[in-house]
GUMAR-181736 format. One record per residue (C-alpha): x, y, z; residue in one letter. Coordinates in steps of 0.02 Angstrom, whole numbers, plus 50000, padded with zeros to 5 digits. Layout:
BEGIN
XYZA/...
//
This chain:
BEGIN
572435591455350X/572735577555208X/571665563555214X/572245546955173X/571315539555004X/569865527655012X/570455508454958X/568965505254867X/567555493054945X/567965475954898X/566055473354864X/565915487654730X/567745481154667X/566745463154622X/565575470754561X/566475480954443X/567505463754398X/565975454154371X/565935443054192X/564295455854149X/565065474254195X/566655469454111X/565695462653946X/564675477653951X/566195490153955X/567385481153844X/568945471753895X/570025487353861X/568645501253910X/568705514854051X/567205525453979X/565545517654079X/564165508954020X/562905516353885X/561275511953852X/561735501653695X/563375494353798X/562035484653930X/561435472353793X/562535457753810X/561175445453749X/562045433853638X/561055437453495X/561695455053486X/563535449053469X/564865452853342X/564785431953312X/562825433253233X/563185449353159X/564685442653077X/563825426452993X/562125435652966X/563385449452868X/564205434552769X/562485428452700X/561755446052653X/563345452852571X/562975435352453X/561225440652430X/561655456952389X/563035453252282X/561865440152195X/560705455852186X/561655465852114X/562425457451987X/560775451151922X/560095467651959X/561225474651811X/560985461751697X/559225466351699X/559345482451674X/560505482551526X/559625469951455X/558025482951486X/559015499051441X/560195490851310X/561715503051283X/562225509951105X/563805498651102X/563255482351147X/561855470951078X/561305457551221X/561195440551152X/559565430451110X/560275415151161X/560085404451290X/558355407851273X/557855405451439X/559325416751505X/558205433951569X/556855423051650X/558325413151761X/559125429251805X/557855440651850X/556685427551923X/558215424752055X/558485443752072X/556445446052125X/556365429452215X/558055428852314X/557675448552370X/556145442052426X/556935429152519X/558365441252573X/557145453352690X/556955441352853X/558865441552836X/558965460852820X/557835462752986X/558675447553051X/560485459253032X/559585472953084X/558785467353253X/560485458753300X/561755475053269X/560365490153319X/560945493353509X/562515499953430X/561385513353386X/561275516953558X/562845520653590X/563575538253669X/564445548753590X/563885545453414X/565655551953342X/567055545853425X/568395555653317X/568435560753122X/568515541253053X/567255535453176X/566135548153100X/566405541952914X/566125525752965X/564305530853047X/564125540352886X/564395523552793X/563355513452880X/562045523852861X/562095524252700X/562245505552682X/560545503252810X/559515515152702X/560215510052527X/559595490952573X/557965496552654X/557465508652487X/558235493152385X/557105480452471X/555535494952539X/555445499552335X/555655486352246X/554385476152337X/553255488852305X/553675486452118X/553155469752099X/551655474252162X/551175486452050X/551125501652171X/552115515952157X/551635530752304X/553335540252254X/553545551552134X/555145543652058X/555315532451911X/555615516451997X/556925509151884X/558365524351873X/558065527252064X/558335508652081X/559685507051968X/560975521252039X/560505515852228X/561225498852177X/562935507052183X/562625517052330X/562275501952416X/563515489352350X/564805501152349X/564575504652541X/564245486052571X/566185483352493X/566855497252597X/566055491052769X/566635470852730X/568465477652714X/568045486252868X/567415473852959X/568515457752894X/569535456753039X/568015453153127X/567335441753003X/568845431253005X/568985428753192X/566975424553200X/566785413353040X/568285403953049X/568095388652908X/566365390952870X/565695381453018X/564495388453153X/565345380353294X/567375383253314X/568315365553324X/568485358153456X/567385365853587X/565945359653673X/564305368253609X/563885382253758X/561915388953814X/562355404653692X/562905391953547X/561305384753538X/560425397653563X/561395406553417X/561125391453308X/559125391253352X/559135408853284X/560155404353136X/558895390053092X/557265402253106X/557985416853001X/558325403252871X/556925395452884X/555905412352880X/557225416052706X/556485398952654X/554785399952654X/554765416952571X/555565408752443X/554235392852422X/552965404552437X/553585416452269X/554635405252150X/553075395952082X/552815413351985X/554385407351885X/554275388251915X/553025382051853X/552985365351959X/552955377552109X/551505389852054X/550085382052168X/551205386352339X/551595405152248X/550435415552365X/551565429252389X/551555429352191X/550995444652098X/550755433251952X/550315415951935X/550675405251774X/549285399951703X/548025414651744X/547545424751622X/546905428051452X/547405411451373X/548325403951511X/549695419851541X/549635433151657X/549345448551589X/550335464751654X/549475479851544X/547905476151477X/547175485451325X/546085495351418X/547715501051507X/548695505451356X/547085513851252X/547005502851139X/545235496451080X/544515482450972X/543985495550848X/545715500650838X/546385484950769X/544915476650680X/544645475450530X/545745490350455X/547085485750543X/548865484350453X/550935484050471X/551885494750413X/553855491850365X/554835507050328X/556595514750364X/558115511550268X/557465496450152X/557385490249982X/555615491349977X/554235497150101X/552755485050158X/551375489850200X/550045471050242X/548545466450308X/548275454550422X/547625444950314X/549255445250192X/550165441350380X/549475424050390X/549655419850210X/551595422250243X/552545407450286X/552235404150487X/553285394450618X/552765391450775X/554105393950951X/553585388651132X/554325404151236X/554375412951382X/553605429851427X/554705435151573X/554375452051653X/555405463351783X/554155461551917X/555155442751945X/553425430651849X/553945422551683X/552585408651602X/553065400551433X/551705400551283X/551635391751109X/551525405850986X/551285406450801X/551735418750652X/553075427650534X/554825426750581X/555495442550591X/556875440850475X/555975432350351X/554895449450369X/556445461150371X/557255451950220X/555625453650111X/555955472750135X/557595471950107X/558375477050258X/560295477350310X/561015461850394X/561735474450540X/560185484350544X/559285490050726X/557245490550710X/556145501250790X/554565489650867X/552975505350860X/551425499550942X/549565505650958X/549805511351095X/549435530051163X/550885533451247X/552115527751388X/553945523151419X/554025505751323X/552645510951167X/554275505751062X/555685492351060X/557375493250998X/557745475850918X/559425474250878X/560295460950746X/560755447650872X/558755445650894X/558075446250733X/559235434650644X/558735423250768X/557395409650703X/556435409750860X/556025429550866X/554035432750790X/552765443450754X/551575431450824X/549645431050788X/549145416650865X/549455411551057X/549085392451092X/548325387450946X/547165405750940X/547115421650865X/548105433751001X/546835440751123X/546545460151151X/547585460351299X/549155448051238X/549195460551085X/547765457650952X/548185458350801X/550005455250808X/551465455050920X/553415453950942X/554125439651040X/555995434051042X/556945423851137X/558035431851305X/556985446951293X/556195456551449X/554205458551441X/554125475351426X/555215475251265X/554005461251203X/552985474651127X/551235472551098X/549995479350959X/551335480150827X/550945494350686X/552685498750610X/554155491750589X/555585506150570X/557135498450487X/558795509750522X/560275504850428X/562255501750533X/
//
């Protein structure tokens, strides 16, 4: 016998019609609800994801582009010489890569909290392309949390892994940017409906419950960005360093009034080792090798250059230092005008013992072998007896406890 169908119950038909089933399934969906389809909290819409995207794709953009300035200023390839002017150009550029990624992680967990139901959803792979564009976020997520996870951990001077921090940096970068550029194509369509003009409220309509309370949200993450941001750039401005608590380093603390990264207990180097038979060597491709005391140093001509010492860890503090311009130095010995020089120092051993300084930076006036930091003789930890220091120059290439120069002809 063939039963006539059910109509279906006009109560479970409104409910199934209700403004909250049918946001939760999708104007166009038939598959029910998942757990990640039931949060329909305004914050968790494709509105805040879209502007929160917006912003970090500029930080990370910002990032990365300042990101590889540093390190090819830091890792200077064969067949380019970076410039040593503006002077102040490395401390600008790295200061905003440390401070804005600073500022950039209550954004990250800002864009984080807002998209992570989606991670909820069932199935995980809807067909072949939904799958490679899983893949791709996932790669994006954990290329911006090793980005930000590690390289906070660099500035503070503690390294658990057992990678160097600067090539595992570097070649995520890519990962990460070029997955960020992928996703933003991806996603534009959505972008473009959600950030229409570059306001936060669409013209002409009357601000809505979820509107402010998308707006409130806007105003704390920036305001969180903000104040992670007051809190570090006094290690780079000076005006700024009393509020730097999140600072690693503050200007103005340290032997002589600058912060100090590797002292000379760090590198092995000792007071005995320097005083008083202490002497530089120039050698290489020249006219003539040198071979002075300290004492035949400071009967040279000297010149005196206020400059920066600006390290990859974001902290830069400007110094008055005193001694022998390089070139004056280099031409004594006779060295080629396109010649590269090999920086030795004192100490034992590690990844920056030497400096490459090419042409562009010891023509230049300003670049020293300073002895004398603020009107004294260098202490043990700034370099004692004698130091390089050039203009648009990373720290770590500002090498300390100078003991040969090694002149190699073009």
């Amino acid at each position: 016998m063939l039963r006539r169908p059910r109509t279906p119950d006009r109560r479970t038909t409104g409910r199934l019609n209700s403004p909250g089933i049918r946001r939760s399934l999708g104007r166009a969906s038939t598959v029910p609800a998942t757990v990640g389809d039931r949060f329909t909290s305004a914050l968790h819409g494709e509105r805040v994801a879209a502007w929160l995207g917006v912003w970090l794709g500029i930080s990370f953009t910002v990032a990365f582009v300042t990101g590889l300035i540093s390190h090819f200023m830091q890792h200077p390839p064969g067949w380019a010489a970076w410039p040593a002017r503006p002077v102040g150009l490395y401390r600008f550029t790295q200061g905003l890569h440390v401070i804005g990624g600073l500022a950039t992680v209550p954004l990250l967990l800002a864009k984080l909290w807002t998209v992570y139901p989606k991670l909820w959803r069932w199935p995980p792979f809807r067909s072949p392309r939904h799958a490679v564009g899983r893949g791709l976020i996932f790669l994006l997520v954990a290329g911006a949390l090793f980005q930000v996870g590690t390289g906070v951990l660099n500035i503070a001077y503690w390294y658990p892994f057992p990678f160097f921090f600067t090539t595992a940096h570097y070649w995520t970068a890519y990962v990460l940017f070029g997955a960020l550029l992928i996703h933003a194509a991806d996603e534009w369509a959505k972008v473009r409906r959600h950030v229409p003009g570059g306001s936060l409220d669409r013209p002409l309509r009357p601000r809505s419950a979820e509107d402010r309370t998308r707006r409130g949200f806007f105003a704390s993450v920036a305001a969180a960005c903000g104040l992670v941001a007051l809190t570090t750039a006094g290690e780079a401005f000076t005006p700024l360093a009393r509020l730097a608590v999140l600072a690693p380093r503050r200007p103005g603390v340290g032997p002589q009034g600058l912060p100090v990264n590797k002292s000379a207990a760090a590198a092995g180097v000792t007071a005995a080792a320097v005083d008083p038979g202490w002497r530089l060597a120039v050698t290489g491709d020249v006219a003539r090798e040198l071979s002075l005391s300290l004492a035949e140093l400071q009967a040279l001509p000297q010149r005196t250059a206020r400059l920066p010492i600006s390290c990859v860890e974001g902290w830069s503090a400007e110094g008055t230092w005193s001694g022998v311009r390089l070139r004056d130095l280099l031409r004594r010995a006779g060295a080629p005008d396109g010649a590269r020089v090999r920086v030795e120092s004192l100490e034992r051993g590690g990844r920056y013992r030497t400096s490459t300084v090419d042409p562009p930076h010891w023509h230049d006036p300003l670049t020293l072998l300073a002895l004398r930091l603020n009107g004294e003789p260098l202490d043990l930890d700034h370099g004692r007896p004698c130091r390089l220091i050039a203009p648009n120059r990373p720290g770590v290439l500002q090498t300390k406890w100078v003991t040969r120069l090694v002149v190699t002809a073009p």
